[in-house]
N, C-alpha and C positions, 0 to 999 in steps of 0.2 A: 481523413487525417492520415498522414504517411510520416514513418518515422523511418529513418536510414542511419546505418551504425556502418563504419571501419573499422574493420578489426586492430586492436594496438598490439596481441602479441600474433607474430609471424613464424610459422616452424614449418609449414607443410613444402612441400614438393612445387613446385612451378612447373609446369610445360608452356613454350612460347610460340608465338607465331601458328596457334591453331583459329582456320579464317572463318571466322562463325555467321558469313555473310557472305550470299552468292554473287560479290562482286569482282573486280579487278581494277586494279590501278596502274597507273601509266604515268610517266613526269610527268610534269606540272607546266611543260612550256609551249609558248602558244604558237599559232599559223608565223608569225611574224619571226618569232626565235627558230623554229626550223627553216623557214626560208632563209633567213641568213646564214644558219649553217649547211645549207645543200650549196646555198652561192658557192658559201666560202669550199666548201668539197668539191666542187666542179672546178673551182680556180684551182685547185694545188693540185688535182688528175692532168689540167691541159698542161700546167708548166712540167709536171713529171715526162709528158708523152714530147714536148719539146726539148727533154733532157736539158731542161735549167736547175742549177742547182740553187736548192732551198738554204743556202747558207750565202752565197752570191747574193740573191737577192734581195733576202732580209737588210742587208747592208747596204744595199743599191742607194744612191742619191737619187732623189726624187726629180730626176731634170729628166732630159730627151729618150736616153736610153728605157729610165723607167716609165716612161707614159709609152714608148712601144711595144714593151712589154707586157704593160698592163690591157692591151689594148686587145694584143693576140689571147687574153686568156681570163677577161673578164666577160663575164654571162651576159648573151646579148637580150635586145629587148625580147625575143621569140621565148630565151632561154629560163630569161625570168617571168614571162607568161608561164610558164609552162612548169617552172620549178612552184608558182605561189599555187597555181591550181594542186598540185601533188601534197603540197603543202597542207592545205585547207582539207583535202583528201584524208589525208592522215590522220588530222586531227579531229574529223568526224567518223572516220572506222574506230579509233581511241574509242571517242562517247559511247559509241555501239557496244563498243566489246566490255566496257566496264559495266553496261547495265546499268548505268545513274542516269541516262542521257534525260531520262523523263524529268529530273531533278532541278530544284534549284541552286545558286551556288550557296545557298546556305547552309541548304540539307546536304549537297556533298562536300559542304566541309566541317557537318555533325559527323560523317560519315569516314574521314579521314582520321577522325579517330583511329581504325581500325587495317589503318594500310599495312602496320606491320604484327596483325592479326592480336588476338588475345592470349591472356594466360588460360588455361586449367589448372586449378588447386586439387593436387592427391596428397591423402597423407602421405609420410616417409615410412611407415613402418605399421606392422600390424599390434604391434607396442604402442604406437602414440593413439590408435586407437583404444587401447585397454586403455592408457591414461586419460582420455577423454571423455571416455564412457565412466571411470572412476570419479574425475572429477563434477558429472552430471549429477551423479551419484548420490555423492555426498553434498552437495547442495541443494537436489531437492529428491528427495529419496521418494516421494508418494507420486512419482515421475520415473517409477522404476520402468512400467511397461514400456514408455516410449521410449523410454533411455536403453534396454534391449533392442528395441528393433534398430533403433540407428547404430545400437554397439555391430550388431552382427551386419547390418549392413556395410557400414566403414571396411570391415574388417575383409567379406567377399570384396567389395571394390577392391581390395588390395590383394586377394590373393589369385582373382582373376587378368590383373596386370590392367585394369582398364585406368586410360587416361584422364580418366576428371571421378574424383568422388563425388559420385550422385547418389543420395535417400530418395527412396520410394515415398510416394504423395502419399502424407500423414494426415491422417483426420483427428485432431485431439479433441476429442467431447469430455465437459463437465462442466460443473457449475463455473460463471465467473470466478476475480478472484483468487485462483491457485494456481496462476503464474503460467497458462501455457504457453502464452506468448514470449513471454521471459525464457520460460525453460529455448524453444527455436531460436531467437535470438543468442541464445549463452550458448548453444550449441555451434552455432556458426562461427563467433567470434574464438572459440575453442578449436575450429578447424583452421582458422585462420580464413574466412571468405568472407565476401561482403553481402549485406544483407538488406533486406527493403520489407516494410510492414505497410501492409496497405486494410486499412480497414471497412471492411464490407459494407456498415451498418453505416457510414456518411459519402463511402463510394457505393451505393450498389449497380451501378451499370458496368458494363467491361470495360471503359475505356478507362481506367486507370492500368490494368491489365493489357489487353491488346492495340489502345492507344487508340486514335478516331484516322479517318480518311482526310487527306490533303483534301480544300477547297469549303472547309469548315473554318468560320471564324476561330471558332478554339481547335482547331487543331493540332494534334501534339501525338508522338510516339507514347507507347507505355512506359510505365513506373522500371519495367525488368532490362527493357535495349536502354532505355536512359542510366539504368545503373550499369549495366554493358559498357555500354558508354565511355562512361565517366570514369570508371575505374578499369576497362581494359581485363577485366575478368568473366571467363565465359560462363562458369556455373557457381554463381550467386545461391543464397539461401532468400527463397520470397516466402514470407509470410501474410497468409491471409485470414484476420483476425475476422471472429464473429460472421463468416459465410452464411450461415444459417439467418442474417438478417439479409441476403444479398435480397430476395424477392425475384418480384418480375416485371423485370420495367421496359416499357414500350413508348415506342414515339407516338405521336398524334395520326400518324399515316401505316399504322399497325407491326413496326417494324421493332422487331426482340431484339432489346440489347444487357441483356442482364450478363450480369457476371459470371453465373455458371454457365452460359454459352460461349464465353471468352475461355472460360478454363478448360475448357475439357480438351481442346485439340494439343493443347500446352503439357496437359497430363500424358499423354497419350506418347513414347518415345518414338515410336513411328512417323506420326502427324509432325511432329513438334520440331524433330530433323531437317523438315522442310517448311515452317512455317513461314506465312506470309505477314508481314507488316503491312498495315493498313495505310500506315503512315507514309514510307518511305515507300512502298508498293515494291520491298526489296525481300527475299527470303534469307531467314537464320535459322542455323542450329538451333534450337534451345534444347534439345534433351537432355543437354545435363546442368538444367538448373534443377534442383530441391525444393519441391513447395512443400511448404504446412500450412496446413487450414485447421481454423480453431470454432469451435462450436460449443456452444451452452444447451442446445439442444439440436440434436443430430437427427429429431424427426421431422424436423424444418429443412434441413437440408436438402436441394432434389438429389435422387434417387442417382442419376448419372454421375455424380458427381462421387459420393459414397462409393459407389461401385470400383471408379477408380483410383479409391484410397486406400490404405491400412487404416482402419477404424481402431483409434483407442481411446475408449473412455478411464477419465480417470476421475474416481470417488470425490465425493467433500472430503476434505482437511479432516483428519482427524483431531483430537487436543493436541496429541502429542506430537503431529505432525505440527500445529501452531508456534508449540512448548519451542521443538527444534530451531524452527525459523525465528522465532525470537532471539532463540539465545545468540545465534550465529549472528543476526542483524544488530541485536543491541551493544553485543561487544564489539562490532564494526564499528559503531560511531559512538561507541568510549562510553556507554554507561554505566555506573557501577556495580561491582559482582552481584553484592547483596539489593540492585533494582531490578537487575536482570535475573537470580534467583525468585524475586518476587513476581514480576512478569510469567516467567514460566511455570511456574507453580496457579497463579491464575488459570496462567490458558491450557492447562494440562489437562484441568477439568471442565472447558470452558462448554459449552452444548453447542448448537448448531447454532447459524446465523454468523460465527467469524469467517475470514478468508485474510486474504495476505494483505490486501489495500487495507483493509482495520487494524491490522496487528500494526503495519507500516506506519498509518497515521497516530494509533499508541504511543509507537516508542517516536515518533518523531515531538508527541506533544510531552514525553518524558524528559527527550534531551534539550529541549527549549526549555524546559523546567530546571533541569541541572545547570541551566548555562546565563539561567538571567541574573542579573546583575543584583548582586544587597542592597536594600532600602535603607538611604542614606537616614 
């Protein structure tokens, strides 16, 4: 299951035209459009060197004079052998040099997506990072740990002058339930970048991640250049929910394809600067995408993968972390003071076994109650 969100409020910084793809691009026109325009440049050099003037014979009548003329300085057959070979020439050093020549035209016009390169999202100011980290804050406060590391990270991105704000690979461990997926996602859409949720525990192989090889019936690029892609933004927030079910999964001919051996070169900002698509068999940037990985138990997790994250675990909900979430979610969808006093007062003492998806379906079976209709 993959869920993908756009950001709706927009404030950060743009940079444009950064080429996240080791390709090149070259007009679009074929053997045939450049042989006519070499013809037609070798006709207007002979009239030059015959000192005919281009205003003359624009106007010229098409009778005796002009078919003399046309005669001394139209490209003979040698001329146009030799101009269509140059031609065809050209247009296979082009293939070369762009690096797609191996492609199909369909993938190089997935690929054209990115002719006139991508954005990087930075914030504007080391300010809108306090404001972001405030407003994390204050929406889910028992999210304080991660909501530091990303606070001070935002903030180095910004006073180091680096051009794409990138977070260090986050490991959030704890129970289901207490929103860490939420929390990454509401962080991205607060940076303003676009974001992708790919979940481990119904993808666990890497090809949602690193995408599979051409020549595979299901073949497809990953979840991360498709949202590349699509939105023309180089460092996306990917989130990887529930890792810790990724496993280890192998073909029938002993060949490992799990997930956490797609992630790890991705993690890595060295590896990742040059990474290769399996798909496209084309190299990308990725180092400055953000990944978060979510975990219910981080002793499942392999060991490579941990290593190259910030590990934060974060506790069961307490009541009063429950009490909070209530009240904030119940006055969102208009319950009344004294339901939503009672609610909170409930779950302020409530013991273990709540989390946010119970308190959610609560007040959702409260305001279905406030809203049905009087029995005639």
């Amino acid at each position: 299951m993959t869920r993908r969100s756009v950001p709706t409020r927009s404030s950060p910084r743009r940079s444009v035209h950064f080429q996240i793809a080791d390709i090149r691009f070259f007009p679009s026109d074929t053997a045939n459009d450049i042989e006519t325009r070499l013809s037609k440049t070798l006709s207007e050099l002979r009239r030059k060197n015959l000192g005919i003037d281009e205003d003359w014979f624009s106007n010229l009548d098409r009778g005796e004079e002009w078919s003399d003329v046309t005669d001394q300085i139209s490209p003979t057959r040698k001329d146009r052998d030799k101009i269509r070979r140059r031609a065809q020439k050209l247009v296979e050093l082009r293939q070369q040099a762009s690096r797609m020549s191996h492609l199909s035209y369909d993938e190089r016009k997935k690929l054209s997506a990115l002719q006139n390169g991508v954005q990087l999202i930075q914030l504007e100011s080391e300010h809108r990072a306090d404001e972001i980290a405030a407003a994390l804050h204050e929406e889910m406060p028992w999210m304080s740990s991660a909501t530091e590391i990303a606070w001070y990270a935002m903030r180095e991105s910004m006073r180091k002058g680096a051009p794409a704000l990138r977070l260090p690979p986050l490991l959030l461990d704890g129970p289901p339930g207490i929103g860490k997926s939420h929390w990454a996602r509401r962080l991205a859409e607060l940076i303003g970048t676009p974001t992708e949720l790919i979940d481990a525990s119904n993808e666990p192989a890497g090809f949602a991640v690193a995408g599979s090889q051409r020549g595979w019936s299901t073949a497809h690029p990953g979840r991360p250049v498709e949202l590349i892609l699509h939105q023309r933004v180089g460092n996306p927030v990917i989130v990887i929910d529930e890792v810790d079910k990724c496993g280890d999964v192998r073909s029938n001919k002993g060949f490992n394809f799990a997930l956490s051996n797609a992630l790890l070169p991705l993690l890595e900002p060295l590896s990742a600067r040059t990474w290769s698509c399996p798909f496209f068999r084309v190299r990308f940037d990725m180092r400055w995408i953000s990944w978060i990985l979510t975990s219910n138990s981080r002793l499942a997790v392999p060991a490579p993968l941990q290593s190259r994250c910030r590990v934060v675990y974060i506790p069961p909900l307490a009541g009063a972390h429950l009490a909070y979430f209530a009240r904030r979610e119940g006055a969102a969808r208009g319950l009344p003071a004294d339901t939503v006093d009672a609610l909170t007062d409930m779950l302020r003492g409530a013991e273990r076994g709540w989390d946010l998806r119970a308190v959610i379906k609560l007040i959702e079976g409260l305001v279905a109650h406030e809203n049905r209709p009087p029995l005639q």
